[in-house]
C-alpha positions in Angstrom: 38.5 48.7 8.7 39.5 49.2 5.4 38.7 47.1 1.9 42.3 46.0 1.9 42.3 44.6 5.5 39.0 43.1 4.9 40.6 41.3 1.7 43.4 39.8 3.6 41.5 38.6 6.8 39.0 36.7 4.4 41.8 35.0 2.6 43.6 34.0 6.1 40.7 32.6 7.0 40.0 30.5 4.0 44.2 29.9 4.2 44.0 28.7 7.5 41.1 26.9 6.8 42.6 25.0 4.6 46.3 24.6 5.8 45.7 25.2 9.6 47.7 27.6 11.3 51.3 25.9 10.9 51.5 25.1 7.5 49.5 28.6 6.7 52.3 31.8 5.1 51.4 35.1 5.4 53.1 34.9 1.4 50.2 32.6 0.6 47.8 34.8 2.1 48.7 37.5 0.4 48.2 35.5 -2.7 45.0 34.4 -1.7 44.3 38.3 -1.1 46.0 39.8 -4.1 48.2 41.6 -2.0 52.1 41.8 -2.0 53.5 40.3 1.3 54.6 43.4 2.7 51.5 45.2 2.5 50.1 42.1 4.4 52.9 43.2 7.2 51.9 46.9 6.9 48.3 45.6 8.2 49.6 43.0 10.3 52.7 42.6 12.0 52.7 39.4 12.3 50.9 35.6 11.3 49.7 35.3 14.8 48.2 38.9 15.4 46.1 38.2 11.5 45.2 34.7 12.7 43.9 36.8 16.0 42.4 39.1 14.3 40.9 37.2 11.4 39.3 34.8 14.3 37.7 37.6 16.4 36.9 39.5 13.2 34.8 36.3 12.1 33.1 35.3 15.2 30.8 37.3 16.7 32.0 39.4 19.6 29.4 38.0 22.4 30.9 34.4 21.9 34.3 35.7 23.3 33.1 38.4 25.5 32.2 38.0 29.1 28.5 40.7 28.6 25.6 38.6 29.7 23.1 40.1 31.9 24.0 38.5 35.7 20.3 39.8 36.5 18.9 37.4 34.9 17.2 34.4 36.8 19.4 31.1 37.0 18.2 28.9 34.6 16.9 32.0 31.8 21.1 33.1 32.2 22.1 29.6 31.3 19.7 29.3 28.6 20.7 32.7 27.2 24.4 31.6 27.7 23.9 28.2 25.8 21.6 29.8 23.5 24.5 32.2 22.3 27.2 30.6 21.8 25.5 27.2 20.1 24.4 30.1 17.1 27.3 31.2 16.8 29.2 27.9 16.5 26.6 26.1 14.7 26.8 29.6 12.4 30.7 29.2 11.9 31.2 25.9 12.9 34.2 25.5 9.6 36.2 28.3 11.6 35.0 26.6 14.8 36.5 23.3 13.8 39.8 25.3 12.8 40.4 27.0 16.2 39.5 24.1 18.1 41.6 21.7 16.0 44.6 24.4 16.6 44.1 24.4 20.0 44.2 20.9 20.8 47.3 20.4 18.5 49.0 23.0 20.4 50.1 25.2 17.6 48.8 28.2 19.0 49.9 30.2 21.9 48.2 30.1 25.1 46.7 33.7 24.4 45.2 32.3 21.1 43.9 28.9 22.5 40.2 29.0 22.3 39.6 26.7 25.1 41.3 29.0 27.3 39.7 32.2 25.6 36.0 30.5 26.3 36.8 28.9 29.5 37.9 32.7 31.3 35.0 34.4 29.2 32.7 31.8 31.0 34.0 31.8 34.3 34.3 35.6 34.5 30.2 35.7 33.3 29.5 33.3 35.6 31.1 34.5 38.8 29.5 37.6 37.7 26.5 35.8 37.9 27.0 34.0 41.1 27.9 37.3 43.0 24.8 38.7 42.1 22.5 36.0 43.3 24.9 35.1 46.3 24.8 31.2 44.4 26.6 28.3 45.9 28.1 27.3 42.5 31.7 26.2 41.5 32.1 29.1 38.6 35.3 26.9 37.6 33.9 23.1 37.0 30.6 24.9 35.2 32.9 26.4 33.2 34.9 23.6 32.2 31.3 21.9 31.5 30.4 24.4 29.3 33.3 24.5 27.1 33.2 20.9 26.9 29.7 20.8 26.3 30.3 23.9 23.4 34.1 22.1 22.0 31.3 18.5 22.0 29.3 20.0 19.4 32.3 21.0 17.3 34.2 17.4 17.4 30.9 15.4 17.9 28.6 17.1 15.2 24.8 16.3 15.6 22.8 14.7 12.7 20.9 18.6 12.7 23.3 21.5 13.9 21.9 23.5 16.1 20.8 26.7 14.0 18.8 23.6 11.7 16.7 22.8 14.3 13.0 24.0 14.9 12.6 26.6 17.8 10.4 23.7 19.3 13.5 21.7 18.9 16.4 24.6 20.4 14.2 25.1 23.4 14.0 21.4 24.2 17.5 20.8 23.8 18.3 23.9 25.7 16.3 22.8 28.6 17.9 19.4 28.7 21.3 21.4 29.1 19.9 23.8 31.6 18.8 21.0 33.9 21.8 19.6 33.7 23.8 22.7 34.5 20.9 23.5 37.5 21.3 20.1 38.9 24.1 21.2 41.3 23.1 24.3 41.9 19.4 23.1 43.2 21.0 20.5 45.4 23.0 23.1 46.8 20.2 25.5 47.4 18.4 22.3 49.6 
């Protein structure tokens, strides 16, 4: 990627940052950039594919991917999972705050809708998971656990976000969630 590109998809963010999507202008932007407009539109053809690529260009790739080891034992995937994506949202949790708040408005298509994004990156990883073991587990309702669980810390900050706390701290809290998310699993396995 180029210096040009990486000027304008640090001043969308900060735009949409501050504006949120719908009240963002790609004229703006380029302002913010110190670009003309239309070499914004050479780069990007449009505000939703620089929003896009701004967003996956900021967060780190295993957040929205679906890689995760399915080898891994039950509760060590989970932890790993959690693990994951609470650094990266407690990392970015200003662009965080801006998808999710997006989302939830509704001003951005379905294919840009981070709860959507998460929720078929999770449930993908975790079927994955499941048909490796041969689990009894509803991939779809620990998914929608999961992003609520990840969307929770977002919306409902703790007093210490999570990249604050002690690794004492992180492996506790982890645990707590990993119970939680093995509770119907064990009871299946009975």
């Amino acid at each position: 990627m180029n210096e040009t590109s990486k000027k304008i998809l640090n001043a969308a963010i900060k735009v949409f940052k501050e504006k949120g999507f719908v009240s963002s202008s790609t004229k703006l932007i380029a302002k913010e950039a110190g670009v003309a407009e239309i070499t914004l539109y050479r780069k990007f053809d449009s505000k939703k594919t620089l929003f896009e690529q701004a967003v996956r260009t900021h967060l780190k790739p295993s957040f929205l991917d679906s890689k995760l080891d399915s080898t891994l034992k039950t509760e060590t995937f989970f932890e790993t999972l959690l693990e994951e994506r609470l650094s990266v949202m407690s990392e970015s949790s200003d662009l965080m705050a801006l998808v999710i708040r997006e989302s939830l408005s509704g001003n951005l298509p379905e294919d840009l809708n981070f709860s959507t994004i998460v929720f078929k990156a999770l449930k993908k990883v975790l079927e994955n998971h499941k048909d490796h073991h041969a689990l009894l587990m509803d991939t779809e309702a620990l998914s929608r656990v999961i992003v609520g669980l990840l969307v929770s810390y977002v919306l409902l900050p703790p007093q210490k976000s999570f990249k604050a706390l002690s690794e004492k701290e992180k492996k506790a809290l982890l645990k707590t969630h990993v119970d939680m998310l093995m509770e119907p699993i064990n009871k299946q396995g009975r």
